[in-house]
PQR file of N, CA, C, O and H, with PARSE charges and radii, in Angstrom:
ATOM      1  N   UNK A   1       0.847  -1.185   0.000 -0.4000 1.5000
ATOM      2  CA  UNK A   1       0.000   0.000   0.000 -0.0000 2.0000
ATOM      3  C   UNK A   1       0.887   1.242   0.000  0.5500 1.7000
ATOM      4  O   UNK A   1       2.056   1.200   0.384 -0.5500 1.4000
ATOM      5  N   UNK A   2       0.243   2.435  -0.479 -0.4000 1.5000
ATOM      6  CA  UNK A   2       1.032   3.600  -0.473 -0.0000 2.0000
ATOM      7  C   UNK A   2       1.551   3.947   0.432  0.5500 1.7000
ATOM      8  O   UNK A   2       0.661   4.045   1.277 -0.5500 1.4000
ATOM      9  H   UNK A   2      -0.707   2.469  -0.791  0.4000 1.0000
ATOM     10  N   UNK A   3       2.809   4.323   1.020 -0.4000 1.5000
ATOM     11  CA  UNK A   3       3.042   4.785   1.931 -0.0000 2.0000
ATOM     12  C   UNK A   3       2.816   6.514   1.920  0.5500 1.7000
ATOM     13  O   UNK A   3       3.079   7.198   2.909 -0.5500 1.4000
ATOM     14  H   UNK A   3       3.532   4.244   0.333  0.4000 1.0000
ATOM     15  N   UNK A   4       2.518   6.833   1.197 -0.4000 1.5000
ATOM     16  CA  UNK A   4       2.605   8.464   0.430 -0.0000 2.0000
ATOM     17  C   UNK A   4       0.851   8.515   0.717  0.5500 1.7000
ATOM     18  O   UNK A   4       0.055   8.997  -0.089 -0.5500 1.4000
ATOM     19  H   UNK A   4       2.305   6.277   0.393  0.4000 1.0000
ATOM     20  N   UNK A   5       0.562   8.042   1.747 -0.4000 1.5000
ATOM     21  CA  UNK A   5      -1.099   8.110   1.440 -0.0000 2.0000
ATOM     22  C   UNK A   5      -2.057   9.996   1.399  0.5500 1.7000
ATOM     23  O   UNK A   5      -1.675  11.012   1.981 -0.5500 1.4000
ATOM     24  H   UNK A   5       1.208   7.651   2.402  0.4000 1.0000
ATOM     25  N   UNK A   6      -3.176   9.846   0.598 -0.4000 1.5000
ATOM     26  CA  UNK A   6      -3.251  11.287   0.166 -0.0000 2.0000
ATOM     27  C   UNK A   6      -4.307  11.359   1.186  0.5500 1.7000
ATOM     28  O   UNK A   6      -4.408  12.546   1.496 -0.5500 1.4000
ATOM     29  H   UNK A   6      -3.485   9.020   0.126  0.4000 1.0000
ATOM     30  N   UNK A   7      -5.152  10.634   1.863 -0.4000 1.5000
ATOM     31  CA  UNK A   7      -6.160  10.543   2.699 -0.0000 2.0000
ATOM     32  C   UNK A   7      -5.753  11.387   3.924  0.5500 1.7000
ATOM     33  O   UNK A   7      -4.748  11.214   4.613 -0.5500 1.4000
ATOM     34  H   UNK A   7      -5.070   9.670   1.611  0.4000 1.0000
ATOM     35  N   UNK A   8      -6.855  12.478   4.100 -0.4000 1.5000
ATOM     36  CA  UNK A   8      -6.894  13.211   5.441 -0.0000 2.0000
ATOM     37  C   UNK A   8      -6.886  12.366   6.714  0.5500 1.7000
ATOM     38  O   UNK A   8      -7.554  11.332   6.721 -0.5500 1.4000
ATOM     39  H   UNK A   8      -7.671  12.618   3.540  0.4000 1.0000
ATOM     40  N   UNK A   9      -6.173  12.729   7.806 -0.4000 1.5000
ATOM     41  CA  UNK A   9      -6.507  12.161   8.894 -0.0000 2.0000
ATOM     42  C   UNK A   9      -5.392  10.723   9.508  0.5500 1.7000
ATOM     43  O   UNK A   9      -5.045  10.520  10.671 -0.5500 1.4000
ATOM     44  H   UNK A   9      -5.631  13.569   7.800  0.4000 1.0000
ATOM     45  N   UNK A  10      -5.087  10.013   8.428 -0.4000 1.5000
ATOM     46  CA  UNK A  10      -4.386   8.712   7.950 -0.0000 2.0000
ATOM     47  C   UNK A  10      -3.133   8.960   7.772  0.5500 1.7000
ATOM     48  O   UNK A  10      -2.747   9.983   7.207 -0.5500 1.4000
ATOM     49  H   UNK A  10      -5.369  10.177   7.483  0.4000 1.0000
ATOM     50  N   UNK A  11      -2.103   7.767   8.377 -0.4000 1.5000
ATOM     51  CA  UNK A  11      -0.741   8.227   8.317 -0.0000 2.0000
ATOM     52  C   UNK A  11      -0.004   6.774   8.819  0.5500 1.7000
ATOM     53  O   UNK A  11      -0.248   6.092   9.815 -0.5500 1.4000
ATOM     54  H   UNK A  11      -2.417   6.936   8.836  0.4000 1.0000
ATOM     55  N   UNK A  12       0.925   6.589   7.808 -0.4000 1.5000
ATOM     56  CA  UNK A  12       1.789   5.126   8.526 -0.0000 2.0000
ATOM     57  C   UNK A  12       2.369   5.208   9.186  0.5500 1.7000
ATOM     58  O   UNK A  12       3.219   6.098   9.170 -0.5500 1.4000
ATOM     59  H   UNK A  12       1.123   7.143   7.000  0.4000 1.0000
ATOM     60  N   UNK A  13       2.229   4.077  10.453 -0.4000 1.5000
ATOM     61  CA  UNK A  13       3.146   4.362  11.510 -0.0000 2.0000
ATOM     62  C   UNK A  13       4.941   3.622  11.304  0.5500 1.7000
ATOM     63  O   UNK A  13       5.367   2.891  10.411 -0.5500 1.4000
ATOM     64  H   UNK A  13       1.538   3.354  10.466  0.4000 1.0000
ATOM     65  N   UNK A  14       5.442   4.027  12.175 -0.4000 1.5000
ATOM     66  CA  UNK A  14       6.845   3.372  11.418 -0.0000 2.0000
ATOM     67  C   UNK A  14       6.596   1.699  12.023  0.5500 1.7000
ATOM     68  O   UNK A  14       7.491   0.853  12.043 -0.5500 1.4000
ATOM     69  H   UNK A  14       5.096   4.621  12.901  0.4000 1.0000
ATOM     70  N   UNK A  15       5.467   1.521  12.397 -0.4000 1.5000
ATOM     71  CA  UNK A  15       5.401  -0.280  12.200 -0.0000 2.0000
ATOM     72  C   UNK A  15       4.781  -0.872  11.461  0.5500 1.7000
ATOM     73  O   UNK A  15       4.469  -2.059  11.547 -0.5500 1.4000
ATOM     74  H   UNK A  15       4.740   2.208  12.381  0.4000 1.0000
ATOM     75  N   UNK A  16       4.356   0.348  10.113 -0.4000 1.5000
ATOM     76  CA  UNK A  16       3.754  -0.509   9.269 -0.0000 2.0000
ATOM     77  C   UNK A  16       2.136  -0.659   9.634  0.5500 1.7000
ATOM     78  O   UNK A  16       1.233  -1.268   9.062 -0.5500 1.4000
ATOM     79  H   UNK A  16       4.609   1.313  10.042  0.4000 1.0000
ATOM     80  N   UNK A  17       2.157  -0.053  10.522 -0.4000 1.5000
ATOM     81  CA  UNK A  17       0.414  -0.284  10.708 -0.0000 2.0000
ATOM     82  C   UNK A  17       0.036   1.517  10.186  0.5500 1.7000
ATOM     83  O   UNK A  17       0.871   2.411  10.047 -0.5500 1.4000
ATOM     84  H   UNK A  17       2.891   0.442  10.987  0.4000 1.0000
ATOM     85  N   UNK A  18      -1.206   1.602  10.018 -0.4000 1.5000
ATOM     86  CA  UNK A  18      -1.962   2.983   9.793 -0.0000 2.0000
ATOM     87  C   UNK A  18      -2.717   3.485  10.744  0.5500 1.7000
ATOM     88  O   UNK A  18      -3.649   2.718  10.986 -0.5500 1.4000
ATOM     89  H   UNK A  18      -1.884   0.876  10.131  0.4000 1.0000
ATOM     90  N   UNK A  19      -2.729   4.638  11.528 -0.4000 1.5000
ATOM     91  CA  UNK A  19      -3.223   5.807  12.380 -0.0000 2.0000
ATOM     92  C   UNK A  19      -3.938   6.343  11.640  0.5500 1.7000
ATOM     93  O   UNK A  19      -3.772   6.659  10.462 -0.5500 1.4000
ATOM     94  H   UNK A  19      -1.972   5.261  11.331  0.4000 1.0000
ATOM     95  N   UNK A  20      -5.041   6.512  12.523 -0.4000 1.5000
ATOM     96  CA  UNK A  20      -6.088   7.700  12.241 -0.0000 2.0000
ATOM     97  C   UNK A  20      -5.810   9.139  13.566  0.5500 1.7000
ATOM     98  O   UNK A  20      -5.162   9.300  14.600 -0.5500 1.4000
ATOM     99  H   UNK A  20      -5.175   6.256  13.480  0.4000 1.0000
ATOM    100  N   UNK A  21      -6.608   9.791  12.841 -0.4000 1.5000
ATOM    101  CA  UNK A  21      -6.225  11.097  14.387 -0.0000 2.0000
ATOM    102  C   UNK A  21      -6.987  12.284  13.159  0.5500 1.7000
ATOM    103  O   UNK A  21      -7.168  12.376  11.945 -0.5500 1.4000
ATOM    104  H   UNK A  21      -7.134   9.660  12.001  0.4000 1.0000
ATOM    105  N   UNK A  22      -7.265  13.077  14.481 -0.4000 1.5000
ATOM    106  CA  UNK A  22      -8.103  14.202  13.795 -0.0000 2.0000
ATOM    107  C   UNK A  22      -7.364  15.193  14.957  0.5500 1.7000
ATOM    108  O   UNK A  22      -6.693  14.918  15.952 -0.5500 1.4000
ATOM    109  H   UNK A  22      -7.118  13.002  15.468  0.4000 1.0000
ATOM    110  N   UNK A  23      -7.799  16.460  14.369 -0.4000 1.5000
ATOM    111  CA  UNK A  23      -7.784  17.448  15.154 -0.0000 2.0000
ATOM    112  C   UNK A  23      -9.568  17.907  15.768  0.5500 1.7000
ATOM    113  O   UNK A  23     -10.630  17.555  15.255 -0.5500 1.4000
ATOM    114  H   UNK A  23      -8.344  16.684  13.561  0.4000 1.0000
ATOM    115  N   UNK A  24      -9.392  18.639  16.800 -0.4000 1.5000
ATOM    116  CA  UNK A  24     -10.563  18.949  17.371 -0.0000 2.0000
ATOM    117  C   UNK A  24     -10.697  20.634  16.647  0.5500 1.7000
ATOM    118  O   UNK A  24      -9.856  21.531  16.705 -0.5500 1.4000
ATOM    119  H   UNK A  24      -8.529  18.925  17.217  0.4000 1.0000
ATOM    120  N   UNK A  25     -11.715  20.648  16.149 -0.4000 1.5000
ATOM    121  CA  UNK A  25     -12.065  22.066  15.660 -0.0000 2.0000
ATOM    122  C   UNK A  25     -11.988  23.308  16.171  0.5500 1.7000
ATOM    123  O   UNK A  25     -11.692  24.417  15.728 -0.5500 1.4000
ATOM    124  H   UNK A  25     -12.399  19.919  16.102  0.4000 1.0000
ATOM    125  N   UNK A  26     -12.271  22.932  17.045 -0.4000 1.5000
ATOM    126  CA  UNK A  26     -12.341  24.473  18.611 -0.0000 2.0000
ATOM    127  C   UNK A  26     -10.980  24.631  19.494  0.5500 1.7000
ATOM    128  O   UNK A  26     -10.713  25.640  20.146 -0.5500 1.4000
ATOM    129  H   UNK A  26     -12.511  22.030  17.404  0.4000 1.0000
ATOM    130  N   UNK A  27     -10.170  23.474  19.405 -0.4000 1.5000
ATOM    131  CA  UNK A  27      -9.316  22.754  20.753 -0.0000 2.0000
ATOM    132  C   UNK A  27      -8.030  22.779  20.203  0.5500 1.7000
ATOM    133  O   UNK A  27      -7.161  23.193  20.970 -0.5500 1.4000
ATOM    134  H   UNK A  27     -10.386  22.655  18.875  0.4000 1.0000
ATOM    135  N   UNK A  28      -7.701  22.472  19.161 -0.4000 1.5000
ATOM    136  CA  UNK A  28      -6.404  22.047  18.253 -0.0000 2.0000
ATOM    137  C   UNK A  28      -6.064  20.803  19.008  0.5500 1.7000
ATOM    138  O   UNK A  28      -5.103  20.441  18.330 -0.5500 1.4000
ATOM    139  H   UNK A  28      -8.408  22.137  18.538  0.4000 1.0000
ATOM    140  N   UNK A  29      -6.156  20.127  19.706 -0.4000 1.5000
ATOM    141  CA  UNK A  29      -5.879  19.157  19.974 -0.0000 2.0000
ATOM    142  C   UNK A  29      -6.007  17.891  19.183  0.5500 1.7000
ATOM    143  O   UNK A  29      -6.945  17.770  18.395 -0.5500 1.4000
ATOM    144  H   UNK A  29      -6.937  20.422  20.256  0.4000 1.0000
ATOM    145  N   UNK A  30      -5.074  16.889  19.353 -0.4000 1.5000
ATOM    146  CA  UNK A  30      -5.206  15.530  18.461 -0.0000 2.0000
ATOM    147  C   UNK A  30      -6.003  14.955  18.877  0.5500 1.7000
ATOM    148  O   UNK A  30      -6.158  15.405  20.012 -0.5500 1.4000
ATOM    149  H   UNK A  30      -4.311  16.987  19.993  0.4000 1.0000
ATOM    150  N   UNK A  31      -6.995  13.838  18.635 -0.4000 1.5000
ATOM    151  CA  UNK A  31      -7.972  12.902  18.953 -0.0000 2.0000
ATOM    152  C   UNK A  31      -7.353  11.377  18.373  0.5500 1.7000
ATOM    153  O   UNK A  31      -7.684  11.167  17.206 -0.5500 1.4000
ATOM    154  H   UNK A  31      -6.869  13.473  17.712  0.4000 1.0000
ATOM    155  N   UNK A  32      -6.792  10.652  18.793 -0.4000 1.5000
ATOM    156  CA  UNK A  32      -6.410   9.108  18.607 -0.0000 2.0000
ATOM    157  C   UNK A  32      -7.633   8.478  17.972  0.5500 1.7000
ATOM    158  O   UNK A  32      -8.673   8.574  18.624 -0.5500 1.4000
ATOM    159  H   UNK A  32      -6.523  10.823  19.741  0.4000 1.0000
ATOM    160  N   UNK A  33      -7.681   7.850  16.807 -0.4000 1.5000
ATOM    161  CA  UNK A  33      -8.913   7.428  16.274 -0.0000 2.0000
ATOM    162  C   UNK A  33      -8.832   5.638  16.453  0.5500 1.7000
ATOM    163  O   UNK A  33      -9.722   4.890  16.858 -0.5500 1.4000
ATOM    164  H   UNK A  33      -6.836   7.772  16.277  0.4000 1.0000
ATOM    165  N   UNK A  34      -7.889   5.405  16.142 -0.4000 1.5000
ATOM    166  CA  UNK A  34      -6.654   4.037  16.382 -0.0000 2.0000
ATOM    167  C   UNK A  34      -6.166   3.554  15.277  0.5500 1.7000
ATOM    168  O   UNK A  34      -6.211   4.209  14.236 -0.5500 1.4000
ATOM    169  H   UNK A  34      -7.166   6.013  15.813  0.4000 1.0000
ATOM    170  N   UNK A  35      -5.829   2.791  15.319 -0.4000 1.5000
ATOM    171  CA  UNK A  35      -4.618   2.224  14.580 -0.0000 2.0000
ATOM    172  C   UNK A  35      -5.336   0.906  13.945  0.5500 1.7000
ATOM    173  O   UNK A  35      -6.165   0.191  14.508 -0.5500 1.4000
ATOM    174  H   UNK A  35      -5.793   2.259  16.165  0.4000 1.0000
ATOM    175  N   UNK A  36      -4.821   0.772  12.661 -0.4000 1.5000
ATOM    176  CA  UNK A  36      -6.167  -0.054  11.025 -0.0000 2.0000
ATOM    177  C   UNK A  36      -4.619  -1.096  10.255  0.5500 1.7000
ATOM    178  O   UNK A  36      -3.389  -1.123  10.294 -0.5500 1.4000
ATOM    179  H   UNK A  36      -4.148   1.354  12.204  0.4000 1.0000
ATOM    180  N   UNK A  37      -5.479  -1.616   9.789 -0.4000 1.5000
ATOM    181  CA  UNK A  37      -4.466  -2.262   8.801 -0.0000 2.0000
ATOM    182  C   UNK A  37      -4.346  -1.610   7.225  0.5500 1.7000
ATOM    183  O   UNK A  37      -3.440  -1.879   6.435 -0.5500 1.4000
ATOM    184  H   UNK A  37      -6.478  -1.595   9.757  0.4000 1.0000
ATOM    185  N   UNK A  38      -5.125  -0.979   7.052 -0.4000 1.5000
ATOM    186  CA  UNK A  38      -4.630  -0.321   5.885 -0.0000 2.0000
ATOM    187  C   UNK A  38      -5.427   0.863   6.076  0.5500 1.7000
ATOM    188  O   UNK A  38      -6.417   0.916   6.806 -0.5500 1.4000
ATOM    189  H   UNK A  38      -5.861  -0.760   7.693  0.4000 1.0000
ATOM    190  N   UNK A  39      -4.808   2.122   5.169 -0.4000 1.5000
ATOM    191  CA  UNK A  39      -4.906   3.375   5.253 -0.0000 2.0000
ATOM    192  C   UNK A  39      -6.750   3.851   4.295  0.5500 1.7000
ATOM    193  O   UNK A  39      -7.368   4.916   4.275 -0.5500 1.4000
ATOM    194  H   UNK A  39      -4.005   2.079   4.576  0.4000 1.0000
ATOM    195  N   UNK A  40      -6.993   2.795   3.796 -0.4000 1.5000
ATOM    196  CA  UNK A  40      -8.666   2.441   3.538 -0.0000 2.0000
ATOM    197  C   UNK A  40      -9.558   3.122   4.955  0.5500 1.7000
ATOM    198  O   UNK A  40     -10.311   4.077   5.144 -0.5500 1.4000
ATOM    199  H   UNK A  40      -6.491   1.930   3.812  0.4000 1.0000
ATOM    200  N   UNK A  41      -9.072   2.203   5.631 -0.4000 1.5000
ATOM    201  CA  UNK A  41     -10.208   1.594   6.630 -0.0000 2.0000
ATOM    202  C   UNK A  41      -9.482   3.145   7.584  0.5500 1.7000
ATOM    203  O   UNK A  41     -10.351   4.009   7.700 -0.5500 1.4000
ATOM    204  H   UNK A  41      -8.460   1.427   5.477  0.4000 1.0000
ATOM    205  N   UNK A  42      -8.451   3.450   8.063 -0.4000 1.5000
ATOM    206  CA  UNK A  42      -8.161   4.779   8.775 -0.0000 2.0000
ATOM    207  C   UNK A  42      -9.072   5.828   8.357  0.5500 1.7000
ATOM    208  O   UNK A  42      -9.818   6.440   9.122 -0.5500 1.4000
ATOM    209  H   UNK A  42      -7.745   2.748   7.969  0.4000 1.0000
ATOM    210  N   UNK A  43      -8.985   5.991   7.210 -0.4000 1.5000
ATOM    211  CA  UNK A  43      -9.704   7.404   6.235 -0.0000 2.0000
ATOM    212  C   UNK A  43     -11.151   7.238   7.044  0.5500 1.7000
ATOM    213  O   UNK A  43     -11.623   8.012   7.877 -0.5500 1.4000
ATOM    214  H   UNK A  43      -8.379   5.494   6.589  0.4000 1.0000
ATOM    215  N   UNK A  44     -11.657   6.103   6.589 -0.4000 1.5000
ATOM    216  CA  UNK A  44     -12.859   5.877   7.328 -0.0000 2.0000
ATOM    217  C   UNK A  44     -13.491   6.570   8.511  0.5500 1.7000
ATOM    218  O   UNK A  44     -14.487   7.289   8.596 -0.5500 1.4000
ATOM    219  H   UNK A  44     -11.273   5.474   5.913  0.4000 1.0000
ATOM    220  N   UNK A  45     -12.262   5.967   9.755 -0.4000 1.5000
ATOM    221  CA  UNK A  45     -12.632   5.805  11.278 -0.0000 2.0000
ATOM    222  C   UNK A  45     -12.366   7.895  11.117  0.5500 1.7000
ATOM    223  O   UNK A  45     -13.078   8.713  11.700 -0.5500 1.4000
ATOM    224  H   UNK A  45     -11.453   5.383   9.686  0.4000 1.0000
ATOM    225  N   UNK A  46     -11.305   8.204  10.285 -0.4000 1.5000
ATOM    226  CA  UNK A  46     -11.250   9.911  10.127 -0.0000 2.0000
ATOM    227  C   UNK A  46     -12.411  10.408   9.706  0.5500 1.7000
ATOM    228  O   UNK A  46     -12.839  11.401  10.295 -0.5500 1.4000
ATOM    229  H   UNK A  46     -10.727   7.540   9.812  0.4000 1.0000
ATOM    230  N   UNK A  47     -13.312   9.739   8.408 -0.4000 1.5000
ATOM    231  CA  UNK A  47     -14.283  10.855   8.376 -0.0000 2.0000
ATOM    232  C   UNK A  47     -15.916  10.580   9.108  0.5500 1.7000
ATOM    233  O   UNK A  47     -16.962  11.138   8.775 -0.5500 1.4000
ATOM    234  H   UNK A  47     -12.965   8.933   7.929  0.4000 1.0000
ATOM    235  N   UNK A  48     -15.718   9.535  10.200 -0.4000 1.5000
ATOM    236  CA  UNK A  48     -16.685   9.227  11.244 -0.0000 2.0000
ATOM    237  C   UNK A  48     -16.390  10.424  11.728  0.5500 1.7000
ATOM    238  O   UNK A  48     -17.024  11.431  11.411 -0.5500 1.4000
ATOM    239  H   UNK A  48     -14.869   9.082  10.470  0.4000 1.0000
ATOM    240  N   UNK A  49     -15.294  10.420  12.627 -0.4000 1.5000
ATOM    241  CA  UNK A  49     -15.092  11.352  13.544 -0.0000 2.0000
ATOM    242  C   UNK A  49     -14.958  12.903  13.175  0.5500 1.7000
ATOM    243  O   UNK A  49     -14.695  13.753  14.026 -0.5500 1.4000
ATOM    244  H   UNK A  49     -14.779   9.603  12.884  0.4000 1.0000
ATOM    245  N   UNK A  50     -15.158  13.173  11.875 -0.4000 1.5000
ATOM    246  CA  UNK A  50     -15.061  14.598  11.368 -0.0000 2.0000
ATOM    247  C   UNK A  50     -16.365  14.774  11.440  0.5500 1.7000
ATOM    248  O   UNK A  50     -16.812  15.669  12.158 -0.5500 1.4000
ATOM    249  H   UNK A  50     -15.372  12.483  11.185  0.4000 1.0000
ATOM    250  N   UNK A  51     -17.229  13.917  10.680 -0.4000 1.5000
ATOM    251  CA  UNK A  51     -18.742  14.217  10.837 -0.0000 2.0000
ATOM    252  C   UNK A  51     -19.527  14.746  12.048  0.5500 1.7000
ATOM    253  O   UNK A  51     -20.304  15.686  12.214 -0.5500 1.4000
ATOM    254  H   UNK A  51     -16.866  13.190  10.097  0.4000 1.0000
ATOM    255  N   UNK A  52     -18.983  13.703  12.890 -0.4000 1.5000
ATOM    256  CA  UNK A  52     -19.577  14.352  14.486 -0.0000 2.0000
ATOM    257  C   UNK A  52     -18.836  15.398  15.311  0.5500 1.7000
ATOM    258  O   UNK A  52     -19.262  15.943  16.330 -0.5500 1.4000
ATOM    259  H   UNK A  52     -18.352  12.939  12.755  0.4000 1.0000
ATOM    260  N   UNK A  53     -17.684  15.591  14.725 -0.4000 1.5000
ATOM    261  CA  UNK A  53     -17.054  16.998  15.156 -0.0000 2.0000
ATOM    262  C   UNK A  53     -17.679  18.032  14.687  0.5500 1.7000
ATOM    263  O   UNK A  53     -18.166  18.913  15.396 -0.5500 1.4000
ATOM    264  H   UNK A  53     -17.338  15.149  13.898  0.4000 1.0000
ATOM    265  N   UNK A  54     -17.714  17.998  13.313 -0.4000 1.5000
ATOM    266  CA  UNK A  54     -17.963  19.431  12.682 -0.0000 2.0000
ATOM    267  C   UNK A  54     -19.144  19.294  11.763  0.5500 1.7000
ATOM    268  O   UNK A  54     -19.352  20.127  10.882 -0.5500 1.4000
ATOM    269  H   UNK A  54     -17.318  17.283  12.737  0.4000 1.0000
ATOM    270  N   UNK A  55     -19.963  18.195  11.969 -0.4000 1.5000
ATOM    271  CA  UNK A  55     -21.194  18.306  11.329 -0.0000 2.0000
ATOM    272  C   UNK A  55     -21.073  17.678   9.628  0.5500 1.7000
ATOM    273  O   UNK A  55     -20.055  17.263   9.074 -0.5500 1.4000
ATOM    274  H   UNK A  55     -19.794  17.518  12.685  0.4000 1.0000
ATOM    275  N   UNK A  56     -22.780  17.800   8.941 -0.4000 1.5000
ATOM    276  CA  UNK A  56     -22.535  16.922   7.917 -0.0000 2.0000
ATOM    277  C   UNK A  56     -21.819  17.591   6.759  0.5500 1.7000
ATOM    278  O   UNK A  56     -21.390  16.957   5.795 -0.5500 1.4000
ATOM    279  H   UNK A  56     -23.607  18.137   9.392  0.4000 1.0000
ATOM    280  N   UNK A  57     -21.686  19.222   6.940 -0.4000 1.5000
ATOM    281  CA  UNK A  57     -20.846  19.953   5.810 -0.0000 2.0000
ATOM    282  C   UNK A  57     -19.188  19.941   5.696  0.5500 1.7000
ATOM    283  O   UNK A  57     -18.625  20.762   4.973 -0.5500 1.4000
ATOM    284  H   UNK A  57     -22.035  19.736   7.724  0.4000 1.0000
ATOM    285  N   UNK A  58     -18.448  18.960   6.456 -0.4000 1.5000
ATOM    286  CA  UNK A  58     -17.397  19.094   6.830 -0.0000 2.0000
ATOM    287  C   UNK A  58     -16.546  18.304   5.623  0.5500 1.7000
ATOM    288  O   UNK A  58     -17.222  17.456   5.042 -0.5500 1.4000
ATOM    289  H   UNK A  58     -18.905  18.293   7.044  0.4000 1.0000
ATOM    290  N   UNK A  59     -15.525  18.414   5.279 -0.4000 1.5000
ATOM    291  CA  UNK A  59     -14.876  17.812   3.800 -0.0000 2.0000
ATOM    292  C   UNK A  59     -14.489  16.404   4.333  0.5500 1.7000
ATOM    293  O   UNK A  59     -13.629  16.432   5.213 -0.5500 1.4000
ATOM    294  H   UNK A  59     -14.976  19.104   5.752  0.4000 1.0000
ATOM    295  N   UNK A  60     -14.973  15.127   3.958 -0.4000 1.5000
ATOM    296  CA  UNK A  60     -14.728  14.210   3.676 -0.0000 2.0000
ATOM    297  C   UNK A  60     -13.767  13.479   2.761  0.5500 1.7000
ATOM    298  O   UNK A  60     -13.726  13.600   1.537 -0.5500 1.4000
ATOM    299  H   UNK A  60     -15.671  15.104   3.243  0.4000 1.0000
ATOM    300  N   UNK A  61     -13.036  12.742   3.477 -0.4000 1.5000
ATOM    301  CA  UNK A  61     -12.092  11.616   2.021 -0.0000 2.0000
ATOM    302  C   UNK A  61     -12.945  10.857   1.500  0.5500 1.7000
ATOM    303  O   UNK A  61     -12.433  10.063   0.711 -0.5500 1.4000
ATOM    304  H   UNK A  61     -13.070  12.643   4.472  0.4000 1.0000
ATOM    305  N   UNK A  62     -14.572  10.727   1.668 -0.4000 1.5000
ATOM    306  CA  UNK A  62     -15.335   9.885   0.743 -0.0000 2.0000
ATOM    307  C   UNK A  62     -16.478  10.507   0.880  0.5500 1.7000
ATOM    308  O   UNK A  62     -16.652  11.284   1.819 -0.5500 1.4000
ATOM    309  H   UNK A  62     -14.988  11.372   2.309  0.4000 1.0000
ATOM    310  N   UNK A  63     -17.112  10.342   0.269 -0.4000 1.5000
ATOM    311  CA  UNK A  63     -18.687  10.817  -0.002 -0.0000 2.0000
ATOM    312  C   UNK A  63     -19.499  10.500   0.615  0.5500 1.7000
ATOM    313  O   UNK A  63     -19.510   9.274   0.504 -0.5500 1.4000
ATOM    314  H   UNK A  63     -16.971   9.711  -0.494  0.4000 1.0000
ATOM    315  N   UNK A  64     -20.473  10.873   1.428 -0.4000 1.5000
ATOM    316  CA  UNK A  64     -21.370  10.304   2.499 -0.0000 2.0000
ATOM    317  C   UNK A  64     -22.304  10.128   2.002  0.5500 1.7000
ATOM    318  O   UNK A  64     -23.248  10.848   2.328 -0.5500 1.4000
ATOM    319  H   UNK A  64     -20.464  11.869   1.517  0.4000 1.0000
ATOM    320  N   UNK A  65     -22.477   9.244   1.125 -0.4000 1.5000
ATOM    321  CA  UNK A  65     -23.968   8.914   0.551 -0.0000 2.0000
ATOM    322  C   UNK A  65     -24.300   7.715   1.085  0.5500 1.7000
ATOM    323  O   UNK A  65     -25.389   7.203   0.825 -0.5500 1.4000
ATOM    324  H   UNK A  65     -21.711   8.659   0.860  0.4000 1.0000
TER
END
């Protein structure tokens, strides 16, 4: 898988596994989303947690249909 991944939120860890993490909108703080086997399924658990941060207008790595 890419290590160059273009997905918001998603990032390889140096063990080869993939992190999710968001920032908090109001807070700047990081939010731990956890840790996926591929940078697919991270993007994901990222734009769960964007949705309920910042609502349904918030930019997504996938389309919420």
């Amino acid at each position: 898988e890419n290590e160059n991944c273009t997905y918001k939120g998603a990032r390889k860890s140096p063990v080869g596994k993939w992190i999710a993490e968001i920032r908090h909108p109001k807070h700047a703080i990081r939010i731990w989303l956890g840790t996926y086997e591929n940078s697919h399924d991270a993007a994901l658990a990222y734009d769960a947690a964007a949705q309920k941060l910042s609502g349904a207008d918030t930019k997504l790595n996938f389309s919420a249909t």
